[in-house]
Structure formats: structure tokens, C-alpha cells
DSSP file (Angstrom, degrees, kcal/mol; ACC not computed):
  #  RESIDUE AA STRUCTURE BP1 BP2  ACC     N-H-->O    O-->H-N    N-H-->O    O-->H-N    TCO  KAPPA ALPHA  PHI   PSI    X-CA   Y-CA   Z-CA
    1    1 A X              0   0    0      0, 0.0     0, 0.0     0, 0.0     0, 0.0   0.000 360.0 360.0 360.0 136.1 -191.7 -113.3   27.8
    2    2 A X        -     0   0    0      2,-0.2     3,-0.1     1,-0.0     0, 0.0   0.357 360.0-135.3 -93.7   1.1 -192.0 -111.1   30.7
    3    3 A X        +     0   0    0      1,-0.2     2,-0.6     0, 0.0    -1,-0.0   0.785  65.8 125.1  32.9  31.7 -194.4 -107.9   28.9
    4    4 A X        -     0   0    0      0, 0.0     2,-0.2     0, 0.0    -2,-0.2  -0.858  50.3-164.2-130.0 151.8 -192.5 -105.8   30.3
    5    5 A X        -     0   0    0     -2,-0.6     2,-0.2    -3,-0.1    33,-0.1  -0.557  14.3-136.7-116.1 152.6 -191.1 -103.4   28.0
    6    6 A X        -     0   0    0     -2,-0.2     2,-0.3    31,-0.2    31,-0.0  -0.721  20.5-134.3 -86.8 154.1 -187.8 -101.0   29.2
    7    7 A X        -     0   0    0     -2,-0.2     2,-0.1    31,-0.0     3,-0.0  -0.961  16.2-128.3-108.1 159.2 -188.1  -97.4   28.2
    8    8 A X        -     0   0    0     -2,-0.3     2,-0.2     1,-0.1     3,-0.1  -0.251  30.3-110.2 -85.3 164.8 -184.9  -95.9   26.7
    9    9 A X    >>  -     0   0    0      1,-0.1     4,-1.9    -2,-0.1     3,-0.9  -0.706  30.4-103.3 -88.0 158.1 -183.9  -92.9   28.2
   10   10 A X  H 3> S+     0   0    0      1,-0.2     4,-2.6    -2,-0.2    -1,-0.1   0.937 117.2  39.9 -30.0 -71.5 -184.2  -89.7   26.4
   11   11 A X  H 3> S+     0   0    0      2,-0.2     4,-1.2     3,-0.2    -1,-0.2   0.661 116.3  56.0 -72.9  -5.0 -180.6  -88.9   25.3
   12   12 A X  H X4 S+     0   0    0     -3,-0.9     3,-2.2     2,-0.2     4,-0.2   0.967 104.6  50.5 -92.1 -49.7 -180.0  -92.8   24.5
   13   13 A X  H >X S+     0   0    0     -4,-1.9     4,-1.5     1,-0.3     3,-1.4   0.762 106.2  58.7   1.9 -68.8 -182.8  -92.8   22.3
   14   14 A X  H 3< S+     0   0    0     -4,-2.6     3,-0.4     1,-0.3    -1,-0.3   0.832 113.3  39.6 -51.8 -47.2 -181.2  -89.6   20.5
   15   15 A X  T <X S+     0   0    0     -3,-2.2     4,-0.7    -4,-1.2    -1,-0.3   0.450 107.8  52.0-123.8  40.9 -178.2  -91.5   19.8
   16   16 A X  H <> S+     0   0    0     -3,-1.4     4,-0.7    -4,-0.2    -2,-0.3   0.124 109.2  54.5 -95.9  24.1 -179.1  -94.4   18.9
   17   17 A X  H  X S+     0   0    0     -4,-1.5     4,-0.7    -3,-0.4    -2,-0.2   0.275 107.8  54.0 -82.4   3.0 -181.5  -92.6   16.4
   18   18 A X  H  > S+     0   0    0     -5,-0.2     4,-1.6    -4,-0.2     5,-0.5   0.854 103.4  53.4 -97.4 -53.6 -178.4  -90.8   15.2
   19   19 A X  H  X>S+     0   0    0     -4,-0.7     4,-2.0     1,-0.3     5,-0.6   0.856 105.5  53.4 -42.4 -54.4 -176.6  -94.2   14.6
   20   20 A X  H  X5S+     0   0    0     -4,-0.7     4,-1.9     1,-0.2    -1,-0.3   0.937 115.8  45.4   0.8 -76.2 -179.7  -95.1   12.5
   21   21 A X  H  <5S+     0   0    0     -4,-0.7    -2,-0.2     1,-0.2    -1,-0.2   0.882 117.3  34.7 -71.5 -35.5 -178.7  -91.6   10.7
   22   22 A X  H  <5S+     0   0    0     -4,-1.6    37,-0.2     1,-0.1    -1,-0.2   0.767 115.4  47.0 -83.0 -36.8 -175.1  -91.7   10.1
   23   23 A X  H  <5S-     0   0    0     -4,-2.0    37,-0.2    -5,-0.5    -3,-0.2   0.774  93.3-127.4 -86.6 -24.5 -174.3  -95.2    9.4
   24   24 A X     << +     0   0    0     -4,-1.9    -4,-0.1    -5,-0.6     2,-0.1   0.398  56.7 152.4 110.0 -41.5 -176.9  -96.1    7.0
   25   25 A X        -     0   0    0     -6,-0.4    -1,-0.3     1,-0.1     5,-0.1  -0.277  52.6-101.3 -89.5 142.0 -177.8  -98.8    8.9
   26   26 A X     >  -     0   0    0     -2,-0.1     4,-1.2     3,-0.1    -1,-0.1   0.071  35.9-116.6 -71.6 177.4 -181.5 -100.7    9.2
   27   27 A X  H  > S+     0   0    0      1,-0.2     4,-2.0     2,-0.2    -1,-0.1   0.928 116.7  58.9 -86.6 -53.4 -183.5  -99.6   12.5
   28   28 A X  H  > S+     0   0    0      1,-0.2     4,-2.9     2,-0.2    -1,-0.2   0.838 104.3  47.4 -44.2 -36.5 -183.0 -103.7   13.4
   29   29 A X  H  > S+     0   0    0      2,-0.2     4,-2.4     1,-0.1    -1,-0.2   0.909 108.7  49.6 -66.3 -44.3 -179.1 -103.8   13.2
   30   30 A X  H >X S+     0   0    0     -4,-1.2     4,-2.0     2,-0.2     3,-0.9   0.996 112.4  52.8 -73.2 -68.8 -178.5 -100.9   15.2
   31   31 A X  H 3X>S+     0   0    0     -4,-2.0     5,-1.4     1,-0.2     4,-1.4   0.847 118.3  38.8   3.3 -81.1 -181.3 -102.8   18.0
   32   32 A X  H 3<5S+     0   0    0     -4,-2.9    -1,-0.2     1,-0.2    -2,-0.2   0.730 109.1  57.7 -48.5 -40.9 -179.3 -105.6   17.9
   33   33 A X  H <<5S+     0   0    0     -4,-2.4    -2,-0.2    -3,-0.9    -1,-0.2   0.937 119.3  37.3 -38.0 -74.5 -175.7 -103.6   17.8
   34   34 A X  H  <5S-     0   0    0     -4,-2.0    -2,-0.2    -5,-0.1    -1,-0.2   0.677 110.3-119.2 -81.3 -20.7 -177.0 -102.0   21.3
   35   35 A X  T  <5S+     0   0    0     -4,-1.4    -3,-0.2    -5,-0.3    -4,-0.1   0.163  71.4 124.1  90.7  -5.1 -178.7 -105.0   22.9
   36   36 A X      < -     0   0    0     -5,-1.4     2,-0.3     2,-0.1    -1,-0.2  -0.230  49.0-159.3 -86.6 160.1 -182.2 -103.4   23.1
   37   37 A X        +     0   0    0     -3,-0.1     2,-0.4    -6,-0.0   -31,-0.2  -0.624  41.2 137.0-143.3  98.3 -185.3 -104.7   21.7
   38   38 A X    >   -     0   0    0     -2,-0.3     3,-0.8   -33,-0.1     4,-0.1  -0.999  39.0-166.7-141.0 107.0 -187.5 -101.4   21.6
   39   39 A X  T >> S+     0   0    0     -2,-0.4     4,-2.8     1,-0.2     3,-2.4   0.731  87.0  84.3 -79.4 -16.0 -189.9 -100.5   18.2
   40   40 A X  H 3> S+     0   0    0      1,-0.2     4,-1.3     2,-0.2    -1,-0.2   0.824  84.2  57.3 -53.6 -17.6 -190.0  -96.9   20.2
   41   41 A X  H <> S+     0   0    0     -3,-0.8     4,-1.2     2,-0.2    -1,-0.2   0.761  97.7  53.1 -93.6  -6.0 -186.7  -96.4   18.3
   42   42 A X  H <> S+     0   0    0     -3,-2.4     4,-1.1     2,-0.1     5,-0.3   0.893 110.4  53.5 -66.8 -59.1 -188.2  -97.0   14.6
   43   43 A X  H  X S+     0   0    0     -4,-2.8     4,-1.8     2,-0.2     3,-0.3   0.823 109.2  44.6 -44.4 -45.8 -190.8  -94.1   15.9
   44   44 A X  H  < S+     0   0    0     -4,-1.3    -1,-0.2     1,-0.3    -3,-0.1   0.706 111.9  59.4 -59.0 -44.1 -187.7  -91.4   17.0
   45   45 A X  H  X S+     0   0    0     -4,-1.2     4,-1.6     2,-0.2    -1,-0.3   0.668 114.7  31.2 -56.8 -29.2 -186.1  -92.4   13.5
   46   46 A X  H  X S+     0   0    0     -4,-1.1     4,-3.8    -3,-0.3     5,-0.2   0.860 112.3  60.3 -96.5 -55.6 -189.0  -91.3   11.6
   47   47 A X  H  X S+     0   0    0     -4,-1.8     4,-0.8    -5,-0.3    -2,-0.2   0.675 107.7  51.0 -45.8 -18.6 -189.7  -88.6   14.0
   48   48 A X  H  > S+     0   0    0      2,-0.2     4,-3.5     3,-0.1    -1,-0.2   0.892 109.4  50.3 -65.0 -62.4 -185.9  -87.4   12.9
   49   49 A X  H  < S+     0   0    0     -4,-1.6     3,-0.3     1,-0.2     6,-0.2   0.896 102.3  54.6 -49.3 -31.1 -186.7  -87.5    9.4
   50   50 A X  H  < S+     0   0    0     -4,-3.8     3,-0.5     1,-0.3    -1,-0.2   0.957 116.1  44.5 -70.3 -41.6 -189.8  -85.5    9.7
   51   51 A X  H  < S+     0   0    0     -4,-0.8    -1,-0.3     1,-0.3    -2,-0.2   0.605 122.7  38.1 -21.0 -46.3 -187.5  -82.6   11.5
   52   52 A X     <  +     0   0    0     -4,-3.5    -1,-0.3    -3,-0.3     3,-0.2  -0.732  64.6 139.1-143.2  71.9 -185.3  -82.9    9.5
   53   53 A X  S    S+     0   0    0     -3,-0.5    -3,-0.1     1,-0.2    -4,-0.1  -0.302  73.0  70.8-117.0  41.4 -186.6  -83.5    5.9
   54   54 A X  S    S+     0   0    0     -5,-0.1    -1,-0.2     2,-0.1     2,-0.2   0.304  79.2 107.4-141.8 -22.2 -183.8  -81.0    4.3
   55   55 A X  S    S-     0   0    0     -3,-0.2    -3,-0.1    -6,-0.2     0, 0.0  -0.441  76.1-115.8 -56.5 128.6 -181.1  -83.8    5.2
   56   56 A X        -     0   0    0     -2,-0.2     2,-0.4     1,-0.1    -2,-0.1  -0.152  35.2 -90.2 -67.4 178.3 -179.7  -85.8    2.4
   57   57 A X        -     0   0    0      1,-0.1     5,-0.2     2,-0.1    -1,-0.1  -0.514  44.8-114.3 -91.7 121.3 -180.2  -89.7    1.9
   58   58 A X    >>  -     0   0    0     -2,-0.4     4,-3.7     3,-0.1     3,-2.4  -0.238  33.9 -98.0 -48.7 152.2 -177.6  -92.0    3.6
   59   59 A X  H 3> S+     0   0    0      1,-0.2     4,-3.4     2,-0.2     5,-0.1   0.871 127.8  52.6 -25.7 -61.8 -175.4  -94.1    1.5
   60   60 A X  H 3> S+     0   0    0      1,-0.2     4,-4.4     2,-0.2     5,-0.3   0.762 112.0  45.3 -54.8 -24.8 -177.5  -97.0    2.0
   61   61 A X  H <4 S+     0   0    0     -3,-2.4     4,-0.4     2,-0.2    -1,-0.2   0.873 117.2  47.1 -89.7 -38.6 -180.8  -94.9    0.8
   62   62 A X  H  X S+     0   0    0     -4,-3.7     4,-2.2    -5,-0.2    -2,-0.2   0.853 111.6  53.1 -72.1 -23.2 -178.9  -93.6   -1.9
   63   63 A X  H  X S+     0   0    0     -4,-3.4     4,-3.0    -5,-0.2    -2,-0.2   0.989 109.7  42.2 -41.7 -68.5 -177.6  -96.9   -2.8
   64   64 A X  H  X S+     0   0    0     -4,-4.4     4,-1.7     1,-0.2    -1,-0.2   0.701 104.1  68.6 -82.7  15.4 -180.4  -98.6   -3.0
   65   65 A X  H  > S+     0   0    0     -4,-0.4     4,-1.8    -5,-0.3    -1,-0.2   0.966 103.0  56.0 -60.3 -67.0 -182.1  -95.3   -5.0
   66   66 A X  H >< S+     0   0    0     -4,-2.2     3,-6.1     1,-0.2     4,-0.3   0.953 102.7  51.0 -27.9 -99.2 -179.6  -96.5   -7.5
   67   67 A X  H 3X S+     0   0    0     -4,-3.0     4,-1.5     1,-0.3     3,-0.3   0.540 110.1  46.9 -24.3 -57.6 -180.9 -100.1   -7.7
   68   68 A X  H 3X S+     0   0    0     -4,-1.7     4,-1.7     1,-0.3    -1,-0.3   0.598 112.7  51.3-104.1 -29.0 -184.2  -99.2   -8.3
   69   69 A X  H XX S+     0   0    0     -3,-6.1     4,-2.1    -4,-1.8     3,-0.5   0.969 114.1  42.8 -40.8 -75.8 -183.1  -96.6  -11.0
   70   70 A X  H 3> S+     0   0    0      1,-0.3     4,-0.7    -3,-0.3    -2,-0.3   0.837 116.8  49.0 -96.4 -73.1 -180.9  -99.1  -12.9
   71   71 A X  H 3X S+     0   0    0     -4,-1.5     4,-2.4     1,-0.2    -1,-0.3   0.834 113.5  48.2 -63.8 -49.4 -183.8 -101.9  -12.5
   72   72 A X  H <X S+     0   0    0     -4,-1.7     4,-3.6    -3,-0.5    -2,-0.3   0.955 107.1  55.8 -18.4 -75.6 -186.4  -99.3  -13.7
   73   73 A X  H >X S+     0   0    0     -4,-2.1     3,-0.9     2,-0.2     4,-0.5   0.840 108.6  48.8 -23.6-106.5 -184.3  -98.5  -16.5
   74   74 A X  H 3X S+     0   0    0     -4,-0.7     4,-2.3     1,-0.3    -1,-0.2   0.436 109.1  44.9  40.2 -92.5 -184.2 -102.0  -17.5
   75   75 A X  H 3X S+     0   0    0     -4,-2.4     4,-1.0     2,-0.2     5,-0.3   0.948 109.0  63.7 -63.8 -44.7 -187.8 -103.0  -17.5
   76   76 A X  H << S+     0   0    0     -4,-3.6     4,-1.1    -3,-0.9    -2,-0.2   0.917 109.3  38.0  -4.4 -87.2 -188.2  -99.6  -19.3
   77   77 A X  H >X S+     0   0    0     -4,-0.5     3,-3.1     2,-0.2     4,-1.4   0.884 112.3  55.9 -62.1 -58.5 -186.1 -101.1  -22.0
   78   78 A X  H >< S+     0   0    0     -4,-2.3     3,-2.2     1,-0.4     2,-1.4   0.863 106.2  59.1 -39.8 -87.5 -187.8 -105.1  -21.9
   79   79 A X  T 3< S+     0   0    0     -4,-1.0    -1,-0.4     1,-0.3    -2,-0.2   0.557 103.9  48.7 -26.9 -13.7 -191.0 -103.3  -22.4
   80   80 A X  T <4        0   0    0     -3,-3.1    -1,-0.3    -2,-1.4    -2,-0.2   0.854 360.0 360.0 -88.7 -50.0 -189.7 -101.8  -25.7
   81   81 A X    <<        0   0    0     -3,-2.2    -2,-0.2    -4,-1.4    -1,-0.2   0.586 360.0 360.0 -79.2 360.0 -188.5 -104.5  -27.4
């Protein structure tokens, strides 16, 4: 390993934090997806959200919103019995 780290340029940064936002898709896939291996794009993602906290949850967020419902639910009910 060489330390030396690339920086992304502004406007690629910007969309690959939008891929991030529109697909759903974890902050590693999208990395991999582009070739880059950068954590500065986990920071920009976050940095999005905070910007933009009036946006609704991607699929994926809402998905797994679900699960966690439905598995709640669940132990809910184990606990009862």
C-alpha cells in the first residue's frame, strides 16, 4: 500500500453520493461499482442526509424498516405468551 490516498473531485463525489441516494445501495457497493476506494464518500453521504433530512427513506431503508417492524412485532408477541 502506497498511503497515498486520491481525492475525488467535487462534482464526482456529488454523484456518486447521489448513486448512494437513488439506488438504495450500501456506501461499499457503489465504491466498488466506480473503482474508488475513498471513506470521504461515506462522509458526503451523511453530509446529504443532514441537508436534506425532509427526503424520504430509499427502498432499501424502507425495506429493511419493515424487517425490523415485523421482527419487533414478533418478539412483542414471544414475550406474551
Amino acid at each position: 500500500m502506497t498511503g497515498h490516498r486520491r481525492r475525488l473531485s467535487p462534482p464526482f463525489k456529488a454523484e456518486a453520493v447521489q448513486m448512494v441516494i437513488e439506488t438504495g445501495k450500501p456506501i461499499a457497493e457503489v465504491l466498488r461499482d466506480l473503482g474508488i476506494h475513498d471513506g470521504t464518500l461515506g462522509n458526503g453521504v451523511n453530509e446529504w442526509r443532514r441537508e436534506h433530512p425532509d427526503q424520504p427513506p430509499s427502498p432499501v431503508e424502507r425495506a429493511r424498516v419493515k424487517e425490523l417492524e415485523e421482527e419487533n412485532r414478533r418478539l412483542r408477541m414471544e414475550n406474551v405468551l
